[in-house]
PDB file of N, CA, C and O in Angstrom:
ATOM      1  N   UNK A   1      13.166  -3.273  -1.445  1.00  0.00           N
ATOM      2  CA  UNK A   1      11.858  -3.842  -1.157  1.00  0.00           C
ATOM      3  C   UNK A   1      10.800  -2.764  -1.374  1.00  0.00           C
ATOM      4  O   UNK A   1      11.087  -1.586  -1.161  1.00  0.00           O
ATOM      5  N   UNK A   2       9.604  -3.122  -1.786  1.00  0.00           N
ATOM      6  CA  UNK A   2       8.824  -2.157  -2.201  1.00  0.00           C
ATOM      7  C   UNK A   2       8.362  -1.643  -0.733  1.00  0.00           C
ATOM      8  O   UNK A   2       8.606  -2.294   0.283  1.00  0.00           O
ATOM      9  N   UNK A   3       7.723  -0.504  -0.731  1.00  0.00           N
ATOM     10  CA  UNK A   3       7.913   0.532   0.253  1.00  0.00           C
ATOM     11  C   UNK A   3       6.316  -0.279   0.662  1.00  0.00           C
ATOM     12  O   UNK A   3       6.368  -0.659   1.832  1.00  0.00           O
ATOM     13  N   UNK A   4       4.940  -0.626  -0.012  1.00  0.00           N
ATOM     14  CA  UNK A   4       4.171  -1.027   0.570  1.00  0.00           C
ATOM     15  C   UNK A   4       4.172  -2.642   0.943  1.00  0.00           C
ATOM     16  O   UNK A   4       3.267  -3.103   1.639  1.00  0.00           O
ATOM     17  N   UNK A   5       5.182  -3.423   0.464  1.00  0.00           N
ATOM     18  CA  UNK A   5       5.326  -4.313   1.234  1.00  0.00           C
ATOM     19  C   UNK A   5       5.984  -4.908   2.468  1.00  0.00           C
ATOM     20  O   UNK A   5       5.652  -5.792   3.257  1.00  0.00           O
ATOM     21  N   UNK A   6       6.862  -4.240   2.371  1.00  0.00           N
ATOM     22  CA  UNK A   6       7.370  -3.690   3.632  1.00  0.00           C
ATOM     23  C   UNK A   6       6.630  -3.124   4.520  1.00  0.00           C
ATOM     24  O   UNK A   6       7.054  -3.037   5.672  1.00  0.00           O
ATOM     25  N   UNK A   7       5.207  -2.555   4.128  1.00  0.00           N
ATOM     26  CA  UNK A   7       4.714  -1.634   5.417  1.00  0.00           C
ATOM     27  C   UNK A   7       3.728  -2.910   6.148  1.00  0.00           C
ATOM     28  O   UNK A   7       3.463  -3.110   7.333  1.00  0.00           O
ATOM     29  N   UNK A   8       3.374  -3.565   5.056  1.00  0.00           N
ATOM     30  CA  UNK A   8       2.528  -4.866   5.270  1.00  0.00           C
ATOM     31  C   UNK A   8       3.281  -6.256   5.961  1.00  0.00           C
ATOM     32  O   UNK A   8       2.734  -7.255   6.428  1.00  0.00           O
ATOM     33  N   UNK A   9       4.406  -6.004   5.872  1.00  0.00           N
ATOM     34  CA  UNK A   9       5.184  -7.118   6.586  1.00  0.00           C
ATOM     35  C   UNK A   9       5.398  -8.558   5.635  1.00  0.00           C
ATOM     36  O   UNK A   9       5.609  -9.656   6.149  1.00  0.00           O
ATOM     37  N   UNK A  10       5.320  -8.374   4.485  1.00  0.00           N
ATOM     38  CA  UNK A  10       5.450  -9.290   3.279  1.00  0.00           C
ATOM     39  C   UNK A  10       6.894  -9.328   2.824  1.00  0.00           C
ATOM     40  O   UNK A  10       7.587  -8.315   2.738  1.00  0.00           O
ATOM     41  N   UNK A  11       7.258 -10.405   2.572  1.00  0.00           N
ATOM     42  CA  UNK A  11       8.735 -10.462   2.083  1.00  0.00           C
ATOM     43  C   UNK A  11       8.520 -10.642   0.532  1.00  0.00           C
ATOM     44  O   UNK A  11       8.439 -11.844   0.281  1.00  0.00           O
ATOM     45  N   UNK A  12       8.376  -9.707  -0.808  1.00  0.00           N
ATOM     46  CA  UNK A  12       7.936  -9.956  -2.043  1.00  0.00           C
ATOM     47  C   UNK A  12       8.616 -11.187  -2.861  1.00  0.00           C
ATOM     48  O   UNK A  12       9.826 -11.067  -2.668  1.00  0.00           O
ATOM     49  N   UNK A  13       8.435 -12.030  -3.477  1.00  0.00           N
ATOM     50  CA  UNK A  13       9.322 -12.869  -4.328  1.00  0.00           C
ATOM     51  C   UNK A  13       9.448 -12.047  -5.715  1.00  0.00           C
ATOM     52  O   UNK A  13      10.130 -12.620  -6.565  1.00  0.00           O
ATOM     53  N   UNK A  14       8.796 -10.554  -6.150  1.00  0.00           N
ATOM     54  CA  UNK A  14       9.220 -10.383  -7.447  1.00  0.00           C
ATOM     55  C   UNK A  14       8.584  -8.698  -6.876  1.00  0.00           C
ATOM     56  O   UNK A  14       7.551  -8.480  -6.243  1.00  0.00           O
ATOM     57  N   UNK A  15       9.452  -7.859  -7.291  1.00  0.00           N
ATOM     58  CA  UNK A  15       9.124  -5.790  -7.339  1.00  0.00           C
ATOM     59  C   UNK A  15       9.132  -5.465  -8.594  1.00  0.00           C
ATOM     60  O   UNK A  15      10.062  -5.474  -9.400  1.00  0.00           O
ATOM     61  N   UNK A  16       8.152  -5.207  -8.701  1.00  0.00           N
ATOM     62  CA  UNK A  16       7.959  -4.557 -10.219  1.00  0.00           C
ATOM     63  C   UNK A  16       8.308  -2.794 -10.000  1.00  0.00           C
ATOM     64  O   UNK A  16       7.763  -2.061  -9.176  1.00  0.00           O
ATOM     65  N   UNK A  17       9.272  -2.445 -10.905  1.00  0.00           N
ATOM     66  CA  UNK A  17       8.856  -0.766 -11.055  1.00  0.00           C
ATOM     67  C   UNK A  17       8.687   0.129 -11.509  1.00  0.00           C
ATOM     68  O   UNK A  17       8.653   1.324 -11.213  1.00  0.00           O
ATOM     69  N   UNK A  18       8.480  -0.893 -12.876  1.00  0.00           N
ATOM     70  CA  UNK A  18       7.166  -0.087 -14.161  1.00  0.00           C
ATOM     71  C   UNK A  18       6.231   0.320 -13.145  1.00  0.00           C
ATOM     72  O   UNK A  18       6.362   1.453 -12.683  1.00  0.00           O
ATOM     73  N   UNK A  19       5.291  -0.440 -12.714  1.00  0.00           N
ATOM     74  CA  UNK A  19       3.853  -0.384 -12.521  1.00  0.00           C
ATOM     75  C   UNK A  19       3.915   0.055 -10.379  1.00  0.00           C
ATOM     76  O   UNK A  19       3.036   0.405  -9.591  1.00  0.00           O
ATOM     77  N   UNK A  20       5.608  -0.262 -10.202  1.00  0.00           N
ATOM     78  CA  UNK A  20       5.424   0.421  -8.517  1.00  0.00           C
ATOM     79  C   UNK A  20       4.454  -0.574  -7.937  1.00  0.00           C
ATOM     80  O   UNK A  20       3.316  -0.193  -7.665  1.00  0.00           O
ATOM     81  N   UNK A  21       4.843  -1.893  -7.715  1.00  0.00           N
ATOM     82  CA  UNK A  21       4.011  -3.175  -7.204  1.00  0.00           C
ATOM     83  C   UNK A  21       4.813  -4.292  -6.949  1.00  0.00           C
ATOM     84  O   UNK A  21       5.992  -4.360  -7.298  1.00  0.00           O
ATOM     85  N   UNK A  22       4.095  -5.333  -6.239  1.00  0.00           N
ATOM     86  CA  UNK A  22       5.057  -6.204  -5.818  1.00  0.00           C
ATOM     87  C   UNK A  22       4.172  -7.912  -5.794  1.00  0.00           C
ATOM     88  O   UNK A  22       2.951  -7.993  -5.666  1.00  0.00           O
ATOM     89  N   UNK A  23       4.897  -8.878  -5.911  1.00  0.00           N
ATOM     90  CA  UNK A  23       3.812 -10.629  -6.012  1.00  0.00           C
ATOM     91  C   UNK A  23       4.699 -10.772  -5.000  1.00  0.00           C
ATOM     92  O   UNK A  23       5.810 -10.252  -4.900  1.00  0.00           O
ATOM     93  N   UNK A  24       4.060 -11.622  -4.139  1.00  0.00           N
ATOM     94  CA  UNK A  24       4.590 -12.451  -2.993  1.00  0.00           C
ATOM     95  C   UNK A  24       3.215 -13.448  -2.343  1.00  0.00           C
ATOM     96  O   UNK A  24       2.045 -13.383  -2.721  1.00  0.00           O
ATOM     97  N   UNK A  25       3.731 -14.266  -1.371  1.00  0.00           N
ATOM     98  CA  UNK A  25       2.282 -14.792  -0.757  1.00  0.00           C
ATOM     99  C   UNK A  25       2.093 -13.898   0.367  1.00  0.00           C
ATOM    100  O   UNK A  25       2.965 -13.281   0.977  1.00  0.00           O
ATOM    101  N   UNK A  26       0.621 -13.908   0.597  1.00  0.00           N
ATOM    102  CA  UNK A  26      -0.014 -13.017   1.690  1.00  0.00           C
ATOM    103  C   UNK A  26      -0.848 -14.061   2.749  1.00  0.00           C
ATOM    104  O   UNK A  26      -1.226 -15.197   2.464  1.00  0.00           O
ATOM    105  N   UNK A  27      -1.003 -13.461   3.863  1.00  0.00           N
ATOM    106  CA  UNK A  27      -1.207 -14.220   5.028  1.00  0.00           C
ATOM    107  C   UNK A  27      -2.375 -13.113   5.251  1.00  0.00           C
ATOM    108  O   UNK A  27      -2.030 -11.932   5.296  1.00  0.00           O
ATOM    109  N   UNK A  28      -3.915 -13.494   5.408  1.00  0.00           N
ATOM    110  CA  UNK A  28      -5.216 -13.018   5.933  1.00  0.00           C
ATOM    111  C   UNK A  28      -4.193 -11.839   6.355  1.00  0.00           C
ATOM    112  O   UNK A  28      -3.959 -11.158   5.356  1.00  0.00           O
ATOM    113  N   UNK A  29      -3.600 -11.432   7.333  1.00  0.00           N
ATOM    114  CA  UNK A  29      -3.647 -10.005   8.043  1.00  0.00           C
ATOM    115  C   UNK A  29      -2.581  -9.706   6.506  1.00  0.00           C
ATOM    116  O   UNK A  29      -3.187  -9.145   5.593  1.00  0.00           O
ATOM    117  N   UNK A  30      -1.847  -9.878   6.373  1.00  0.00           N
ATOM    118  CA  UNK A  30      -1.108  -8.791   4.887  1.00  0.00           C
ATOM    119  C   UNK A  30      -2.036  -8.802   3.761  1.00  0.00           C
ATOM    120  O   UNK A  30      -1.536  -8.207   2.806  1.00  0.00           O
ATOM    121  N   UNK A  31      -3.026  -9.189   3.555  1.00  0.00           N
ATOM    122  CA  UNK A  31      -4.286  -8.858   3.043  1.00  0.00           C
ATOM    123  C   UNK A  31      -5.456  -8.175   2.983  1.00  0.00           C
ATOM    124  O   UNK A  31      -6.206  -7.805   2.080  1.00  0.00           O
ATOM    125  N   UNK A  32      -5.412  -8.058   4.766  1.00  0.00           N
ATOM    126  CA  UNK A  32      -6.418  -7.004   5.791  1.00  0.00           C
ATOM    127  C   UNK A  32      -5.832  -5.634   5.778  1.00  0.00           C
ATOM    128  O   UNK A  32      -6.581  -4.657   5.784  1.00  0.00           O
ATOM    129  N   UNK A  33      -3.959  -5.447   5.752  1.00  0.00           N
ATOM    130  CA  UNK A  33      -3.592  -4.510   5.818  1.00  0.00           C
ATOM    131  C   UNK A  33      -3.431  -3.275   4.251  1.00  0.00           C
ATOM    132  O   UNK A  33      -3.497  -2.049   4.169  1.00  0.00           O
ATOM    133  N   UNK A  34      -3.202  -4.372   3.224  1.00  0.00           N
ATOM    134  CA  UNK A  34      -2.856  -3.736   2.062  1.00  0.00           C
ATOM    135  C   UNK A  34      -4.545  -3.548   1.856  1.00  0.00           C
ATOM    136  O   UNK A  34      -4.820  -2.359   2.016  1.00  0.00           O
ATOM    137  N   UNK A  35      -5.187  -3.983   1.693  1.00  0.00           N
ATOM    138  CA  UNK A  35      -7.152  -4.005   1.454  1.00  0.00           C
ATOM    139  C   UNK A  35      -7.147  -2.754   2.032  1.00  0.00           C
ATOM    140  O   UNK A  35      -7.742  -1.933   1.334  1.00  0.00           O
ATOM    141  N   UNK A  36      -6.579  -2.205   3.302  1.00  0.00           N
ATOM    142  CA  UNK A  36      -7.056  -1.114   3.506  1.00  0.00           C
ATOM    143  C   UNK A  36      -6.366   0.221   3.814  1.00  0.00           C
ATOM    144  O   UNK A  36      -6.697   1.184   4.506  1.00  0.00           O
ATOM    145  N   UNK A  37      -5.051  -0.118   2.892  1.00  0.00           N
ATOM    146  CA  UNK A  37      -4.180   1.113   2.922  1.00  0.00           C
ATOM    147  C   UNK A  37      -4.611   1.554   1.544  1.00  0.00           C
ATOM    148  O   UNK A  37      -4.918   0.844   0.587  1.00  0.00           O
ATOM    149  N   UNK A  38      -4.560   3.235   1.661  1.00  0.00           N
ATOM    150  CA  UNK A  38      -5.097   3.893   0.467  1.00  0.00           C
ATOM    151  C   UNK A  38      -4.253   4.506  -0.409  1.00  0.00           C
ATOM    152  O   UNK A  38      -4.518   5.425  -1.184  1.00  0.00           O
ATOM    153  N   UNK A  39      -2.742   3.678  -0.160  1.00  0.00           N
ATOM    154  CA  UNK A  39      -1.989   4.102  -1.308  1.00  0.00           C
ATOM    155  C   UNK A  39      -2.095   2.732  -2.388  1.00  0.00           C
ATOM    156  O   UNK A  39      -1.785   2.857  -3.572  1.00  0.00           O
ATOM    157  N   UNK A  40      -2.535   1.527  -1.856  1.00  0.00           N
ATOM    158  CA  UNK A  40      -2.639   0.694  -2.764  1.00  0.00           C
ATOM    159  C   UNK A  40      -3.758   0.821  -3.934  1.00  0.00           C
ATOM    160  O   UNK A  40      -4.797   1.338  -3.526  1.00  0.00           O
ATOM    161  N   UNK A  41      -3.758   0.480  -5.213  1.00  0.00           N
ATOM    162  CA  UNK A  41      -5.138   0.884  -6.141  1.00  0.00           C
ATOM    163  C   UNK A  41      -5.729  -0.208  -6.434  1.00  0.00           C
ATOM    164  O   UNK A  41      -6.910  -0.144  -6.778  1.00  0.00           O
ATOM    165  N   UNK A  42      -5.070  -1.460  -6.374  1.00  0.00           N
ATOM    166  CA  UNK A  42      -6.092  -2.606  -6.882  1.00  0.00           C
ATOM    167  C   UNK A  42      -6.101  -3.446  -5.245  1.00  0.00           C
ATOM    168  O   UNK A  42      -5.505  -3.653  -4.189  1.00  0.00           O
ATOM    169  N   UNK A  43      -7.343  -3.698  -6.105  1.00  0.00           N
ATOM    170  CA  UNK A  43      -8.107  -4.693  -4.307  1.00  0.00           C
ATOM    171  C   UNK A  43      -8.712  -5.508  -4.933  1.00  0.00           C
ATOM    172  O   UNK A  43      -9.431  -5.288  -5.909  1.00  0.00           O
ATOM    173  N   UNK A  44      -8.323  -7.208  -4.097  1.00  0.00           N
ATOM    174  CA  UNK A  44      -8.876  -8.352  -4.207  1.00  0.00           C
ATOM    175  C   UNK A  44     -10.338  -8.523  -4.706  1.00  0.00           C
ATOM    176  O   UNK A  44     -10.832  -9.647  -4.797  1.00  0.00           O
TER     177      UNK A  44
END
């Protein structure tokens, strides 16, 4: 499991690890949390 979805509490449906990323659905707070962790680089 990718290491930042896991920190977000997301269960991913697909880990990418070319690019070190992950698709899954997000719930307002796993959105609030990845938005403002600063190892993530792209934001909504």
């Amino acid at each position: 499991m990718s290491g930042l979805a896991q920190a977000a509490g997301v269960t991913p449906k697909f880990v990418y690890s070319i690019v070190n990323g992950f698709a899954g659905s997000l719930n307002e707070g796993h959105l609030n949390a990845l938005t403002n962790n600063p190892n993530v680089a792209a934001r909504p």
